[in-house]
C-alpha positions in Angstrom: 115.5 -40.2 21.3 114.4 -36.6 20.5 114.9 -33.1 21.4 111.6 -31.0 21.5 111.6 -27.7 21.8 108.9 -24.8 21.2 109.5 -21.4 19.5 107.7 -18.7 17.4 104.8 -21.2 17.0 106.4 -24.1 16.1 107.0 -27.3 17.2 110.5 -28.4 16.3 111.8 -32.5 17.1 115.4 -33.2 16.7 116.4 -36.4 16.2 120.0 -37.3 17.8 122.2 -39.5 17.6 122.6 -42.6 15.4 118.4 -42.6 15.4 119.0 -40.3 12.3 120.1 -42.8 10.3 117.7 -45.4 11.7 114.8 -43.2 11.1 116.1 -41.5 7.5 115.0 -37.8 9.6 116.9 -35.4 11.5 114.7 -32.8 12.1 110.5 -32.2 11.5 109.0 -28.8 12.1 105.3 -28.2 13.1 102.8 -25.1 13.5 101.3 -25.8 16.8 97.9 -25.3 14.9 98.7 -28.8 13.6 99.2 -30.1 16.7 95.5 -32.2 17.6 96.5 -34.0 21.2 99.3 -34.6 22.5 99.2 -38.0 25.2 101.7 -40.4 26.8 101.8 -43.3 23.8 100.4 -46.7 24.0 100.8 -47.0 20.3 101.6 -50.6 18.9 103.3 -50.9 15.6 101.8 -51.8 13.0 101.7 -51.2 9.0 104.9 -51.1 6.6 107.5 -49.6 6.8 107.9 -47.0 4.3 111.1 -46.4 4.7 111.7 -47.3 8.8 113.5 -49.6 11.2 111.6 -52.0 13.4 113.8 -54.2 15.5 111.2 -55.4 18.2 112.1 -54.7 22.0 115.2 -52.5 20.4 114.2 -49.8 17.9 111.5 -48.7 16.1 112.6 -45.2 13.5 110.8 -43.5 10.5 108.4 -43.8 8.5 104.8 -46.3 8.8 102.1 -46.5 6.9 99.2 -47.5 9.3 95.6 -47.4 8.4 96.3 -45.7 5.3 98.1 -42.5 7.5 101.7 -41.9 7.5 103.2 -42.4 10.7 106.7 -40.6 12.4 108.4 -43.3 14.5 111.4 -42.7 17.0 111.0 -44.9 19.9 113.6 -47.3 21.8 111.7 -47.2 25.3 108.0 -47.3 24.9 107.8 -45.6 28.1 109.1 -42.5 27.2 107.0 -42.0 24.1 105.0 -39.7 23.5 102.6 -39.6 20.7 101.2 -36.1 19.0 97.8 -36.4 16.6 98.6 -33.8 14.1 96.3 -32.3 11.3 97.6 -31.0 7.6 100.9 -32.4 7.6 103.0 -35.2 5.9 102.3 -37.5 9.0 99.0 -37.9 10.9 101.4 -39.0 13.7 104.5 -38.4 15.7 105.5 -41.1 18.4 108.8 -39.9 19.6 110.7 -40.8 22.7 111.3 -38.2 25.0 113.7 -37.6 28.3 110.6 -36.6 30.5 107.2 -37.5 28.9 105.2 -35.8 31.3 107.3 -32.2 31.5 106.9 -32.6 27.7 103.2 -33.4 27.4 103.0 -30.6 29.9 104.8 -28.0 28.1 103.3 -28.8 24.6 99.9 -28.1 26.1 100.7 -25.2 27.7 102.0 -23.8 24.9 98.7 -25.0 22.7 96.4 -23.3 25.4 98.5 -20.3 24.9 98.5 -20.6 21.1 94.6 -21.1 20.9 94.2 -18.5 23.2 96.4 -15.7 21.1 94.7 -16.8 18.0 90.8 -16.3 19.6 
């Protein structure tokens, strides 16, 4: 599972627990201007792993390469991902697992409204 939280701008996920090792990340850092969408995740895996951990049904952590994009996996229960589109960064994708998916989808677009708005 992750930790999000959004200050000065930025998008930061925390990894926790043994998921850092499983997914080789602790901690990724974003400008919301990278941020595209953010949506509850339907996402199937797919691709190679590169480097990652896919155990089906129990975890799937790091890295995929799927359709030639690079891919952030941290996801035990499907139905608490989340999955964020991003632009100009190392992945083209995060699909993370979150506590509350929809007070998290909430709050990252309330905080890109706000973001988009300062910057017009």
């Amino acid at each position: 599972m992750t930790r999000v939280s959004i200050i000065d701008g930025a998008l930061t996920i925390e990894v926790q627990g043994w998921d850092k090792l499983w997914s080789l990340t602790s901690r990724l850092e974003i400008p919301l201007e990278h941020v595209i969408d953010v949506r509850p995740a339907d996402d199937q895996v797919e691709g190679i792993r590169a480097p990652g951990t896919h155990v089906p049904g129990v975890i799937t952590a790091g890295t995929f390469v799927q359709e030639g994009n690079s891919v952030f996996w941290d996801v035990r229960d499907l139905t608490k991902a989340i999955a964020l589109d991003l632009r100009d960064e190392r992945y083209s994708k995060l699909v993370i697992e979150v506590a509350d998916p929809n007070e998290i989808i909430g709050d990252i677009k309330q905080a890109l409204f706000r973001n988009r708005f300062q910057r017009a």
